[in-house]
C-alpha positions in Angstrom: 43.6 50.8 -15.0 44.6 51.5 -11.4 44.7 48.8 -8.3 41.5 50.2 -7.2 39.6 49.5 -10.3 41.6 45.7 -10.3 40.5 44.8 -6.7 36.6 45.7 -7.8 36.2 43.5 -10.6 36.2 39.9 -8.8 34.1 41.7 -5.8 31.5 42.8 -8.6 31.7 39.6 -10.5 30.8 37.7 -7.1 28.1 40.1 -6.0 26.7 39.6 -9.7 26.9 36.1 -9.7 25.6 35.7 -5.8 22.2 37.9 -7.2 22.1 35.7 -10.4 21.8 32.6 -8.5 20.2 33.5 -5.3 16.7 32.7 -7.2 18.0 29.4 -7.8 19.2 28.6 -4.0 16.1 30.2 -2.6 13.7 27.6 -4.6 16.2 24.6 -4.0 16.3 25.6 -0.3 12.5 25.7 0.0 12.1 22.2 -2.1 14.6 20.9 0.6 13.4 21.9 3.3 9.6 20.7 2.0 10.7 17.6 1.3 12.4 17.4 4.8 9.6 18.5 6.7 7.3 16.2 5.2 9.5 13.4 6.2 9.9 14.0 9.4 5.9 14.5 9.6 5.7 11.1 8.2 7.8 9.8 11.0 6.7 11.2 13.8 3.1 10.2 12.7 4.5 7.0 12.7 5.8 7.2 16.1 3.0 8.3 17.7 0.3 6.1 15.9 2.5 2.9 17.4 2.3 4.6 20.7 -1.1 5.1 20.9 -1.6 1.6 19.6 0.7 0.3 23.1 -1.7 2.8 25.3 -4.9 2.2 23.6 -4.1 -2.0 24.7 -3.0 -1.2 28.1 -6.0 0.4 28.4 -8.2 -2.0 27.3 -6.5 -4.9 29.1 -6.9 -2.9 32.3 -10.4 -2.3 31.4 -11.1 -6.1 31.4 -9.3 -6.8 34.3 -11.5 -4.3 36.4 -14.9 -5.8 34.7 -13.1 -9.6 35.9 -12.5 -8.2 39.5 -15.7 -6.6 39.2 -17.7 -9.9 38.4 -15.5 -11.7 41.2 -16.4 -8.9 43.9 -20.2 -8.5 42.8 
């Protein structure tokens, strides 16, 4: 064997082994990044339903304090 057929073998044994388990990473990668996004969509639902809740009271306490000035003015 020569140095040229020596240095090819681990490069071929890698690029073998990267194709064999790319399937693998691919699928774990997309369960990941599923499961991920879902969280954060959980969260940010979260967020913005207790945010609405604080805006949807304002509003209605400054809907009853326009009727109360409104009774007192007319």
């Amino acid at each position: 064997m020569d140095d040229a057929e020596e240095t090819s073998k681990p490069h071929d044994l890698r690029d073998r082994l990267k194709a064999f388990a790319q399937p693998f990473v691919d699928s774990l990668d997309t369960k990941l990044r599923d499961q991920v996004d879902a969280r954060v969509d959980a969260r940010v639902d979260a967020t913005l339903s207790a945010r609405l809740a604080v805006i949807e009271r304002a509003i209605a306490d400054l809907d009853r304090a326009l009727k109360d000035l409104e009774a007192r003015l007319g």
